[in-house]
C-alpha atoms as an extended CHARMM CRD file, in Angstrom:
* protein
*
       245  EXT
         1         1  UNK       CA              8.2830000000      -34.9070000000      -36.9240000000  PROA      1               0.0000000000
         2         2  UNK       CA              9.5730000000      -31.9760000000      -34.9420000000  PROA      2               0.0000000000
         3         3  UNK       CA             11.8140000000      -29.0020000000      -35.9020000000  PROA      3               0.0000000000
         4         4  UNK       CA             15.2640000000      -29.3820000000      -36.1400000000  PROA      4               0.0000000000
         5         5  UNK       CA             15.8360000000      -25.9290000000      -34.1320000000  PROA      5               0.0000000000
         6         6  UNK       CA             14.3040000000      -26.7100000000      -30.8240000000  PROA      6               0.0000000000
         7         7  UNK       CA             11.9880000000      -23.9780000000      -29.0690000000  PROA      7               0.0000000000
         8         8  UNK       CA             14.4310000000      -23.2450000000      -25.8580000000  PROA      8               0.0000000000
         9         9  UNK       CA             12.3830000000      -19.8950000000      -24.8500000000  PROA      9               0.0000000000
        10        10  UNK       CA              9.4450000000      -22.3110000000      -24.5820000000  PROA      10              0.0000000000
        11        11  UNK       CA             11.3160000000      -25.0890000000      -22.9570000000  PROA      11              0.0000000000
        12        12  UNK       CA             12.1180000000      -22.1750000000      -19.7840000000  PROA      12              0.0000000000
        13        13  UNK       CA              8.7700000000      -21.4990000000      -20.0360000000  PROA      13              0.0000000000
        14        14  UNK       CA              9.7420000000      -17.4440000000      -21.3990000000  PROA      14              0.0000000000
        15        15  UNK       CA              8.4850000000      -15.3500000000      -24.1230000000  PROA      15              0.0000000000
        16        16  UNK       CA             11.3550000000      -14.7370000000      -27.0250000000  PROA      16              0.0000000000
        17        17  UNK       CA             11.7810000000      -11.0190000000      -25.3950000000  PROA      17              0.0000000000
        18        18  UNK       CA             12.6050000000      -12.0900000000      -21.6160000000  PROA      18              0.0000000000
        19        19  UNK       CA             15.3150000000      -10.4730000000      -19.9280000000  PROA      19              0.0000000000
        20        20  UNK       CA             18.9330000000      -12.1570000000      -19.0340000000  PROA      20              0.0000000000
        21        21  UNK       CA             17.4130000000      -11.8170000000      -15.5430000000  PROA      21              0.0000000000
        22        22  UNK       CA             14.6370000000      -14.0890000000      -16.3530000000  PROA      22              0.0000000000
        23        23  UNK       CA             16.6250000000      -16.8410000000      -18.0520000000  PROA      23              0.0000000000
        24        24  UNK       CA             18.6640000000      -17.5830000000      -14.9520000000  PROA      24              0.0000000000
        25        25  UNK       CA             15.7280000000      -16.9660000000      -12.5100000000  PROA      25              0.0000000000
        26        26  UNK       CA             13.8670000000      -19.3730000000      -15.0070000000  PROA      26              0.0000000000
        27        27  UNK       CA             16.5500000000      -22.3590000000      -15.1240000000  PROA      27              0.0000000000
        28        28  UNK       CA             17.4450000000      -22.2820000000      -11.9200000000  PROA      28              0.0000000000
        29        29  UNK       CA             13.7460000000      -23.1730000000      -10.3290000000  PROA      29              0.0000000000
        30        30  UNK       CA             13.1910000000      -25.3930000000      -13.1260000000  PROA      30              0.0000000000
        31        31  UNK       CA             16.7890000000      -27.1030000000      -12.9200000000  PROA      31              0.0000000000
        32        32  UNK       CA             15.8410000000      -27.6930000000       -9.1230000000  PROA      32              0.0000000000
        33        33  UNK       CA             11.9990000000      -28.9180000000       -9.7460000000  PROA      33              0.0000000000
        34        34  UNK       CA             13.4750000000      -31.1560000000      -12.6370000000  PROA      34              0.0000000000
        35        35  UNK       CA             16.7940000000      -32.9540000000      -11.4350000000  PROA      35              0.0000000000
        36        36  UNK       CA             17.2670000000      -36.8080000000      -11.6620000000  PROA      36              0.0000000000
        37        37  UNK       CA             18.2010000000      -36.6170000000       -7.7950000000  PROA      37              0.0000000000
        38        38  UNK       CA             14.5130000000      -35.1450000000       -7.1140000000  PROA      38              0.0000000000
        39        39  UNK       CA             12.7790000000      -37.1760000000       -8.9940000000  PROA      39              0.0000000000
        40        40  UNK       CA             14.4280000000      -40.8630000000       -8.3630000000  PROA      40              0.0000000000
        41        41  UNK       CA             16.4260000000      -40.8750000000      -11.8970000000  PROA      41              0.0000000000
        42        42  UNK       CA             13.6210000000      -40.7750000000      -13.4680000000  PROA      42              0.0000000000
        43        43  UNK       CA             14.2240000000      -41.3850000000      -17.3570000000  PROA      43              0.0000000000
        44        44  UNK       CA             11.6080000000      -38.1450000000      -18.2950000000  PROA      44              0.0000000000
        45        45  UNK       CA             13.7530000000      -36.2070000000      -15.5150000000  PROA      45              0.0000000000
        46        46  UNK       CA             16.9880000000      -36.7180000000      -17.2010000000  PROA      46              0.0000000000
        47        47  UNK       CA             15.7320000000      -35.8180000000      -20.2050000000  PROA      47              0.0000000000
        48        48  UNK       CA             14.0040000000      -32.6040000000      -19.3300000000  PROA      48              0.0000000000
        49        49  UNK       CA             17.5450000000      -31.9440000000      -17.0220000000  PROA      49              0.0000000000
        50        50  UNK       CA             19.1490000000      -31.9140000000      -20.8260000000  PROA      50              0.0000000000
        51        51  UNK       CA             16.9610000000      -29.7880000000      -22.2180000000  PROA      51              0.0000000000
        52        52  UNK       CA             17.0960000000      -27.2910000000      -19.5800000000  PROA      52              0.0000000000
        53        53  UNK       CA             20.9810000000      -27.0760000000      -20.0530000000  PROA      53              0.0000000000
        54        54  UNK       CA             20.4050000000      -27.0450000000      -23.4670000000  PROA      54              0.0000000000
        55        55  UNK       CA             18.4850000000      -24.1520000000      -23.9420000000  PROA      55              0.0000000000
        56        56  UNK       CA             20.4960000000      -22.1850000000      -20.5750000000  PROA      56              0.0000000000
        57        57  UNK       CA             23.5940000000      -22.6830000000      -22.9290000000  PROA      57              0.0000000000
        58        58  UNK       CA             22.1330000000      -21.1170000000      -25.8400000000  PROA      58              0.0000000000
        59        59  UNK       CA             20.3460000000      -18.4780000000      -24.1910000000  PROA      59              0.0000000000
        60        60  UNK       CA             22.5340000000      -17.2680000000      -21.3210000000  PROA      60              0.0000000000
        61        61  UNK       CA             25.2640000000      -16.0440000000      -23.8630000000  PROA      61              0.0000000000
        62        62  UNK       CA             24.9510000000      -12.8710000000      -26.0500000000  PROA      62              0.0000000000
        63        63  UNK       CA             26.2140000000      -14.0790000000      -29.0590000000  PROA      63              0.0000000000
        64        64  UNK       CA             24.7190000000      -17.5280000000      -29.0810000000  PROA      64              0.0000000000
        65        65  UNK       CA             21.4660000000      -16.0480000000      -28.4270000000  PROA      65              0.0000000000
        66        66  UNK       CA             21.5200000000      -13.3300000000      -31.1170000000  PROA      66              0.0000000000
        67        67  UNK       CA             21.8600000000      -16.3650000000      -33.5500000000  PROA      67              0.0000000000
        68        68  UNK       CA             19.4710000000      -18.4840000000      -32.3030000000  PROA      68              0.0000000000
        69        69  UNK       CA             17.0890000000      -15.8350000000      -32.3730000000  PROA      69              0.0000000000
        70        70  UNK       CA             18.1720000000      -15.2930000000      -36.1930000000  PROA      70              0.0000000000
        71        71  UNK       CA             17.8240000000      -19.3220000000      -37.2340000000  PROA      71              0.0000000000
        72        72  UNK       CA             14.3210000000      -18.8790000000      -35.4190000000  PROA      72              0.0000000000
        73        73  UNK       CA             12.7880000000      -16.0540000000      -37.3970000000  PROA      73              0.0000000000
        74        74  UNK       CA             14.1130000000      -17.7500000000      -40.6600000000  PROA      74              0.0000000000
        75        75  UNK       CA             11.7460000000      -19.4560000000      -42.7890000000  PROA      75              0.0000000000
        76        76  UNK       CA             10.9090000000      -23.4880000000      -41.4380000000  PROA      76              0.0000000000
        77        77  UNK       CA             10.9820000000      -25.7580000000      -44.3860000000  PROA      77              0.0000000000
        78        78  UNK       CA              7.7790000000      -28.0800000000      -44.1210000000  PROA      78              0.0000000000
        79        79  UNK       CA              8.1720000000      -31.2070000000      -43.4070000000  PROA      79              0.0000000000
        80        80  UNK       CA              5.8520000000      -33.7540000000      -45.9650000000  PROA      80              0.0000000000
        81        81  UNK       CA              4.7440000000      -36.7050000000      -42.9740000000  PROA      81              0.0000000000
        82        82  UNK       CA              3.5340000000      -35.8570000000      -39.9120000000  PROA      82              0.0000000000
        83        83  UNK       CA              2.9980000000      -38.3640000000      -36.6470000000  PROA      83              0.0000000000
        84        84  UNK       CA             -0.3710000000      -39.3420000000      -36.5230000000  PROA      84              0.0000000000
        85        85  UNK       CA             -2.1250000000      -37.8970000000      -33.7350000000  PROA      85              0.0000000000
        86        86  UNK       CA              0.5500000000      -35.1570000000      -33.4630000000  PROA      86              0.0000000000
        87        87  UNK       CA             -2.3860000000      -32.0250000000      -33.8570000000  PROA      87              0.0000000000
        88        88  UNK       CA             -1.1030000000      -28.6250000000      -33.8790000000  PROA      88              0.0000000000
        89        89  UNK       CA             -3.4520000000      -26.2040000000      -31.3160000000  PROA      89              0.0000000000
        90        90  UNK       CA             -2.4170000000      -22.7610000000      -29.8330000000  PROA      90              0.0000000000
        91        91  UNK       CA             -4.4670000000      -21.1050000000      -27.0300000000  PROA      91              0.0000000000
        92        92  UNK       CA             -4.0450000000      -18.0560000000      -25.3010000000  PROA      92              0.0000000000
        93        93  UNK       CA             -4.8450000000      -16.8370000000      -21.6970000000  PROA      93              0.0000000000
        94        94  UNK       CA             -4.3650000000      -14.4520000000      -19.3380000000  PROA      94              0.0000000000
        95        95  UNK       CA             -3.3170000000      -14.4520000000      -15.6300000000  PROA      95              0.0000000000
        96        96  UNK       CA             -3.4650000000      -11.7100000000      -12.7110000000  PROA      96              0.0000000000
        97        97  UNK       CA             -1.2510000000      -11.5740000000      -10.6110000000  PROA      97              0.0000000000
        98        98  UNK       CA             -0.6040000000       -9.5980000000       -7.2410000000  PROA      98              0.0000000000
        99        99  UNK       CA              2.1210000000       -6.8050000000       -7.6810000000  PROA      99              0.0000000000
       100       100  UNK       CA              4.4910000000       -8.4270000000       -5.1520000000  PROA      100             0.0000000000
       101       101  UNK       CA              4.6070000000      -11.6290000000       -7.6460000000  PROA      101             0.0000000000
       102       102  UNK       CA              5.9420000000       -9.4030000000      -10.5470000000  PROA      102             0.0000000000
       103       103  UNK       CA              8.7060000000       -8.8730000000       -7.8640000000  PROA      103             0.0000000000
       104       104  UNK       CA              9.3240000000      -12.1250000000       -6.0330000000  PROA      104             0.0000000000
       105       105  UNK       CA              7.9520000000      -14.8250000000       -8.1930000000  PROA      105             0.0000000000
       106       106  UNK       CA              5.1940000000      -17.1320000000       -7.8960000000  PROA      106             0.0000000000
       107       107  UNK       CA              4.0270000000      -20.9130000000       -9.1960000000  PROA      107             0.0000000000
       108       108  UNK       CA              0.7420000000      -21.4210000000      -10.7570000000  PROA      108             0.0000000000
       109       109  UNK       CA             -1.5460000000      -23.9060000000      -12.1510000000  PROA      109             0.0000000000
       110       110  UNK       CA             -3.2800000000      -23.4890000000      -15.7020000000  PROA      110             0.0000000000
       111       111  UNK       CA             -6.0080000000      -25.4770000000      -16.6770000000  PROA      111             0.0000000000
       112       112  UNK       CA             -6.9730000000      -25.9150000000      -19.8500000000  PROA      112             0.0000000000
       113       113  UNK       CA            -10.5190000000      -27.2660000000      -21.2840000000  PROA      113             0.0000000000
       114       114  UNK       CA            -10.1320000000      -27.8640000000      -24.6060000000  PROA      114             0.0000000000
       115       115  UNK       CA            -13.1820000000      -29.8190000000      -26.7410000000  PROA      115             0.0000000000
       116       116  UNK       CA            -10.8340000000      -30.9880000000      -29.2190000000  PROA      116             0.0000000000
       117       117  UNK       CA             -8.5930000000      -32.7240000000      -26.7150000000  PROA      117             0.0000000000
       118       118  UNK       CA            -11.0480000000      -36.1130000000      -25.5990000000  PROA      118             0.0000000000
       119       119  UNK       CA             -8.3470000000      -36.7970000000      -22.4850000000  PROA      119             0.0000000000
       120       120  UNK       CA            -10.1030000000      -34.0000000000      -20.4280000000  PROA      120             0.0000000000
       121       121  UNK       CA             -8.2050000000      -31.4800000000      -18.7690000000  PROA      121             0.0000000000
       122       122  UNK       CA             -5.1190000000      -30.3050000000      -19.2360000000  PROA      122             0.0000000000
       123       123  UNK       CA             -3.0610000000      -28.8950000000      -16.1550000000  PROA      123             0.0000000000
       124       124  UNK       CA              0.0390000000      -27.5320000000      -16.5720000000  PROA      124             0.0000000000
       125       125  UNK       CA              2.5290000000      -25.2360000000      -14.4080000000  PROA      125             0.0000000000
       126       126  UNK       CA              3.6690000000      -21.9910000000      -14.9010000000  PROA      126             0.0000000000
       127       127  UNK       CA              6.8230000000      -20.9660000000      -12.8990000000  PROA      127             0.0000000000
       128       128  UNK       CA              7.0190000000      -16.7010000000      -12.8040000000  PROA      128             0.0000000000
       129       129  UNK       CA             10.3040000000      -15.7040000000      -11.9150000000  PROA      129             0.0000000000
       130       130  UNK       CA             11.5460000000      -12.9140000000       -9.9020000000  PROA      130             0.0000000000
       131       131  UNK       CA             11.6270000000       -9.7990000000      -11.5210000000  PROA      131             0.0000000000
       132       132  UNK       CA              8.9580000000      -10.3610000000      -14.4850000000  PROA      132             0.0000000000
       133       133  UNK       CA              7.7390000000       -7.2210000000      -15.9830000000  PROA      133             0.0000000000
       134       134  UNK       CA              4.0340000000       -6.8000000000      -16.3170000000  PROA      134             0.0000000000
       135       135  UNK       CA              2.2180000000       -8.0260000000      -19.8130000000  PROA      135             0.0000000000
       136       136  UNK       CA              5.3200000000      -10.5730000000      -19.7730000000  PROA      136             0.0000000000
       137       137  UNK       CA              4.3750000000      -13.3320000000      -21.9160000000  PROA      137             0.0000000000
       138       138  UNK       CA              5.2180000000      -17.4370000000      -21.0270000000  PROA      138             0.0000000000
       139       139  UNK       CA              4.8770000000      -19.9000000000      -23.1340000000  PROA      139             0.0000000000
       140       140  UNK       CA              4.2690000000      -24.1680000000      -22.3750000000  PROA      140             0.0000000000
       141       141  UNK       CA              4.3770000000      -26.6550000000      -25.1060000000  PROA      141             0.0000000000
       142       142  UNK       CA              1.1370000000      -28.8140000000      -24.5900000000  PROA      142             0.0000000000
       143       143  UNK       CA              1.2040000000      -32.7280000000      -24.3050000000  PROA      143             0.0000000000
       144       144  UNK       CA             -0.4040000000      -35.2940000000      -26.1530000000  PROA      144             0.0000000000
       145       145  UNK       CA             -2.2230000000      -34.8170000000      -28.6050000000  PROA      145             0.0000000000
       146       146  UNK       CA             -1.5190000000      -31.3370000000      -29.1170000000  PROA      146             0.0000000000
       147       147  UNK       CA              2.6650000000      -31.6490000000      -29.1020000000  PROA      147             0.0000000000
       148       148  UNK       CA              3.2810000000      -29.0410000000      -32.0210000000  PROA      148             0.0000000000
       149       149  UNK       CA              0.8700000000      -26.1590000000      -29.9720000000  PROA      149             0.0000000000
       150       150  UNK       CA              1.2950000000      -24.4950000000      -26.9330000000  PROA      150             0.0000000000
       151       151  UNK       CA             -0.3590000000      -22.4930000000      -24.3090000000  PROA      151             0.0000000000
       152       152  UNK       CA              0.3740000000      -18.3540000000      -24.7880000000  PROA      152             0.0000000000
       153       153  UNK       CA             -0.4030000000      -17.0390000000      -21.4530000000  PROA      153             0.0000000000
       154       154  UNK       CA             -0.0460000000      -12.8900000000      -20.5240000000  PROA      154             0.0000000000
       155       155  UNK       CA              0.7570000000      -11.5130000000      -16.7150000000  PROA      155             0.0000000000
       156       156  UNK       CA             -1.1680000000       -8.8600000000      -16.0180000000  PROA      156             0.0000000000
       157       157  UNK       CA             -0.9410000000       -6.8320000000      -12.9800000000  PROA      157             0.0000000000
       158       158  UNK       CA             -4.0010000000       -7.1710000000      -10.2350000000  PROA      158             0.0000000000
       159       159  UNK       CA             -4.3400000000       -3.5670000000       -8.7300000000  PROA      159             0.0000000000
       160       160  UNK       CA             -3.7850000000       -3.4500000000       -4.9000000000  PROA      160             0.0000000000
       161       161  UNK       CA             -5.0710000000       -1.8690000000       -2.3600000000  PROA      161             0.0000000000
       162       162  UNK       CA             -2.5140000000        0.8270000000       -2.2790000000  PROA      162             0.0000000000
       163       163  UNK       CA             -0.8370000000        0.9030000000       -5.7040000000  PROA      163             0.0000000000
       164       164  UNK       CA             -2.5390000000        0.9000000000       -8.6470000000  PROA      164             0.0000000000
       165       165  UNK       CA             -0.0330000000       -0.3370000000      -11.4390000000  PROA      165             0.0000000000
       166       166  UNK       CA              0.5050000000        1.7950000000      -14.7590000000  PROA      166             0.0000000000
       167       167  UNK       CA              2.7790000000       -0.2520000000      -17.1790000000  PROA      167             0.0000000000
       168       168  UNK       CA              5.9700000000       -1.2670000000      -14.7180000000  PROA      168             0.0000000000
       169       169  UNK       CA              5.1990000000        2.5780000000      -12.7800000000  PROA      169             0.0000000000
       170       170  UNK       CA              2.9920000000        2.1950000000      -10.1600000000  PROA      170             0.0000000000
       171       171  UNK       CA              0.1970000000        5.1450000000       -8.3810000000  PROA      171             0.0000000000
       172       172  UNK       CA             -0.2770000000        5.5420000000       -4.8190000000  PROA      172             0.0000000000
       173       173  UNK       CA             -1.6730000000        8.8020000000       -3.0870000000  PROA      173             0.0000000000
       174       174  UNK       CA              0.0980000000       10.4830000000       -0.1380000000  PROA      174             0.0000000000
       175       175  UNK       CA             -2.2690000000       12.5500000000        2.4380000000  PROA      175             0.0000000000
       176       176  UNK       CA              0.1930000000       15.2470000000        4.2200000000  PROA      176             0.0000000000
       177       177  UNK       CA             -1.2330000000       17.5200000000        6.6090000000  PROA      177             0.0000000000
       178       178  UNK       CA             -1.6090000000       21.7040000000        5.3990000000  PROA      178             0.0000000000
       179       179  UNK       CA              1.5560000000       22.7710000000        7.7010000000  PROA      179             0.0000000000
       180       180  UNK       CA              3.8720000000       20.1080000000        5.5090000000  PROA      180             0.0000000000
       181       181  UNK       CA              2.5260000000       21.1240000000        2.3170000000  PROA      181             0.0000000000
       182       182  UNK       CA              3.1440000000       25.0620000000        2.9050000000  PROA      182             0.0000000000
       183       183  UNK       CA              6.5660000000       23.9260000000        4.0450000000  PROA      183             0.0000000000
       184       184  UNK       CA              7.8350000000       21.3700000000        2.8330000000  PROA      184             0.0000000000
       185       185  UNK       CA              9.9890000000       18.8530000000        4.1510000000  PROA      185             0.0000000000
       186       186  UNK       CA             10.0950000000       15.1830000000        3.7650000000  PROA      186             0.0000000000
       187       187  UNK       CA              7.2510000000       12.4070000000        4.2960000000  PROA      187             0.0000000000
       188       188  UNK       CA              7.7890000000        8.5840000000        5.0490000000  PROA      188             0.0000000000
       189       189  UNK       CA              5.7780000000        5.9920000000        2.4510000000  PROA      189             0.0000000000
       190       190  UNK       CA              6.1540000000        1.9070000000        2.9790000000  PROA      190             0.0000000000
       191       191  UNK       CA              7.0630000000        0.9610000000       -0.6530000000  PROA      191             0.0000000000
       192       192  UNK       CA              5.9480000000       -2.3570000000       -2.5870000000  PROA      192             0.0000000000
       193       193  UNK       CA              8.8970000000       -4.2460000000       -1.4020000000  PROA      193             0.0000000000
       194       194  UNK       CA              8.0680000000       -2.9910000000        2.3070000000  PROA      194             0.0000000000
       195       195  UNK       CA             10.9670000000       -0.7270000000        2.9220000000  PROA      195             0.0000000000
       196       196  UNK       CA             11.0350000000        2.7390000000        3.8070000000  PROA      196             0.0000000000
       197       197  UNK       CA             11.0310000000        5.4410000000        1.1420000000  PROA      197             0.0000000000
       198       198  UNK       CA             11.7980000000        9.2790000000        1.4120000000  PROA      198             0.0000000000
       199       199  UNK       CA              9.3980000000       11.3670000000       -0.2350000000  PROA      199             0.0000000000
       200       200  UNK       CA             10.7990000000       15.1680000000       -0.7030000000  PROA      200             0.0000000000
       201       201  UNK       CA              8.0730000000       17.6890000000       -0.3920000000  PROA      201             0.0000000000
       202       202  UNK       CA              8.7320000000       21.3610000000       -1.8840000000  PROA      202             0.0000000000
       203       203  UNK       CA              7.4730000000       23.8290000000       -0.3310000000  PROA      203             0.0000000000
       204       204  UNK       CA              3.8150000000       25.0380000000       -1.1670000000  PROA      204             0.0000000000
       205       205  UNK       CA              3.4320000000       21.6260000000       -3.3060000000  PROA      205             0.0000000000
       206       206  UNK       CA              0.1500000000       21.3100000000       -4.7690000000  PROA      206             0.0000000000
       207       207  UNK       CA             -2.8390000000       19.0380000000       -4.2980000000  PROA      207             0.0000000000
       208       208  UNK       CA             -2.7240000000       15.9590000000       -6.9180000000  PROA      208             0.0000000000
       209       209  UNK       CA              1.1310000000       16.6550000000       -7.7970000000  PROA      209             0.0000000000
       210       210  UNK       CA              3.0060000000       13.9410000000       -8.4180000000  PROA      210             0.0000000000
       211       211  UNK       CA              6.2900000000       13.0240000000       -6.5730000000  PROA      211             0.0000000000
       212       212  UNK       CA              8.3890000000       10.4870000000       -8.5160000000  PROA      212             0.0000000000
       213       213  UNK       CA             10.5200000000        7.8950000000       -6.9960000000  PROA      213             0.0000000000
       214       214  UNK       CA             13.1340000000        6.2970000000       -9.1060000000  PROA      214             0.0000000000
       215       215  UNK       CA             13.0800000000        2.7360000000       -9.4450000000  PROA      215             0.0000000000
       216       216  UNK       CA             10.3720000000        1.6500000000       -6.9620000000  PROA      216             0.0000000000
       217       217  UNK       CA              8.1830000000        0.1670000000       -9.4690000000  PROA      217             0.0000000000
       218       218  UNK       CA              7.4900000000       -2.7520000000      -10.9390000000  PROA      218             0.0000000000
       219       219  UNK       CA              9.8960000000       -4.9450000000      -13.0720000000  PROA      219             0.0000000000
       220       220  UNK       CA             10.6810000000       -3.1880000000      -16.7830000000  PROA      220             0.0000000000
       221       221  UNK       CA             10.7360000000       -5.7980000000      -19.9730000000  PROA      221             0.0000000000
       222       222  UNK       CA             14.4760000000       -4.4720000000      -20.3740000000  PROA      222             0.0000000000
       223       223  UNK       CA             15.9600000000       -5.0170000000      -16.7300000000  PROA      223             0.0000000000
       224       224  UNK       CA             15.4690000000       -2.3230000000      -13.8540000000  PROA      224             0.0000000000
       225       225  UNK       CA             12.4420000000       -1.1820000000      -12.1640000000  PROA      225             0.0000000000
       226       226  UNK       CA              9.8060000000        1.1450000000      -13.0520000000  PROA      226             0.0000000000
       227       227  UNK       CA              9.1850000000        4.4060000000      -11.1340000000  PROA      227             0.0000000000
       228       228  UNK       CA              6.7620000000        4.8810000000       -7.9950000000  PROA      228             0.0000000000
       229       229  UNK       CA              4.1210000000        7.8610000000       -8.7850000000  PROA      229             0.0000000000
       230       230  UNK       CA              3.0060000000        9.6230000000       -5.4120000000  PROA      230             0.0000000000
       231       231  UNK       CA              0.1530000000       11.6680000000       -5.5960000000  PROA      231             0.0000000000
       232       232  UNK       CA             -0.3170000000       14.4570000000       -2.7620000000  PROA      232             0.0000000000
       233       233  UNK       CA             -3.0330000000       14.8420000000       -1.2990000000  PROA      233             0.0000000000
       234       234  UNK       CA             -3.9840000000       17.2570000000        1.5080000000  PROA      234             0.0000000000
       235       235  UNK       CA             -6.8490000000       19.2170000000        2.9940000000  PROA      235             0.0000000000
       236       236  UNK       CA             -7.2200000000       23.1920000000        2.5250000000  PROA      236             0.0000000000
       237       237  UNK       CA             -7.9220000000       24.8960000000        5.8890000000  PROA      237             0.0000000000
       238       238  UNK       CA            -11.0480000000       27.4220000000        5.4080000000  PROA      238             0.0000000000
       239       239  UNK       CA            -11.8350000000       29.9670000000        8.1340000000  PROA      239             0.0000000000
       240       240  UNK       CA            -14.4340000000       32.0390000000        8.5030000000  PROA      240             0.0000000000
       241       241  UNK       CA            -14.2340000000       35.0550000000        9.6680000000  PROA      241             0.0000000000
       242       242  UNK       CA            -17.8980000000       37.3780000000       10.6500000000  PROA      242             0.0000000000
       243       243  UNK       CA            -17.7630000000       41.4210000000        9.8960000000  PROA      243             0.0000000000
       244       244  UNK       CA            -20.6080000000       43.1750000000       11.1750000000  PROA      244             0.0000000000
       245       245  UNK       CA            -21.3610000000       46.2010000000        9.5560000000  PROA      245             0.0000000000
């Protein structure tokens, strides 16, 4: 028998702490994937159509939220009969994923190899929409047998080969040449997104300061972006000079 409050977080494939941002990025692609129209009026579509509007209802709206998020953290009464067949089993994972993802979105597979379940494996997909903060966590219900369990899976970021991510901030390093750093002035950097950023640099900075730029990170948990951390680098001209005596 299932719950009478039905798991719409899970149903958008979102943890219970995903932003507003992610619940229409979330419906949206699935609302697409899912529609009778794509799928030939399919009965299964129709009904996963429903409960896609079902839980964008409840979840898109402040108030509506707030108290489905209250009936969920109260106490479930248990339930004496259970569906044979109908085993509970709750597995965790972890995905990395490039920085630009985090950003954009991506689609992946997950397969899961469970003993327990004698069907084989279990493949399931795992939408990421735009603007996911790192160590975001999704959740999918898992089929038959396993109905009541689902599969907990954490984005983590995948350092690149110029940023190196720190929470939703990310590290690069800047190399300027001696005259710039006695000066000052301003540098150009290519940011994640691949625009153009202005980097300010005081006069007589120092090697390994960090510059910060607002808002060029990664995606916070909260809405906005994290911070870009640029870390000057430069090399100190040594001359020589001989005195005879």
């Amino acid at each position: 028998m299932k719950s009478a409050t039905p798991d719409h977080y899970a149903t958008l494939g979102l943890h219970q702490r995903c932003t507003d941002a992610q619940i229409r990025a979330a419906y949206r692609v699935l609302a697409k994937q899912h529609h009778p129209d794509v799928n030939g009026g399919a009965r299964d579509a129709l009904a996963r159509t429903q409960e896609l509007n079902a839980a964008y209802e409840t979840l898109r709206d402040p108030e509506r939220r707030t108290a489905y998020d209250d009936e969920l953290s109260a106490p479930q009464k248990s339930h004496p009969t259970k569906r044979a067949g109908n085993l509970s089993g709750n597995l965790t994972t972890v995905v990395h994923l490039r920085l630009e993802d985090f950003l954009r979105g991506t689609k992946l597979e997950i397969c899961v190899n469970d003993p327990a379940n004698q069907n084989g494996t279990e493949t399931y997909n795992l939408i990421v929409p735009p603007d996911t903060a790192p160590g975001t966590h999704f959740k999918i219900p898992r089929t038959e047998p396993f109905e009541r369990g689902f599969v907990s899976v954490r984005a983590k970021a995948r350092p690149g080969f110029r940023f190196k991510p720190r929470g939703s901030d990310l590290r690069c390093d800047l190399k300027i040449k001696p005259a710039r750093a006695l000066q000052g002035g301003t540098e150009m950097l290519r940011g994640i997104t691949g625009s153009m950023l202005r980097v300010p640099i005081p006069p007589g900075v120092g090697r390994n300061q960090i510059i910060r730029i607002p808002n060029e990170g990664l995606p916070k948990p909260r809405g906005g972006r994290g911070d870009l951390l640029v870390r000057i680098t430069y090399r100190i001209e040594v001359h020589i000079r001989r005195s005879d005596k």
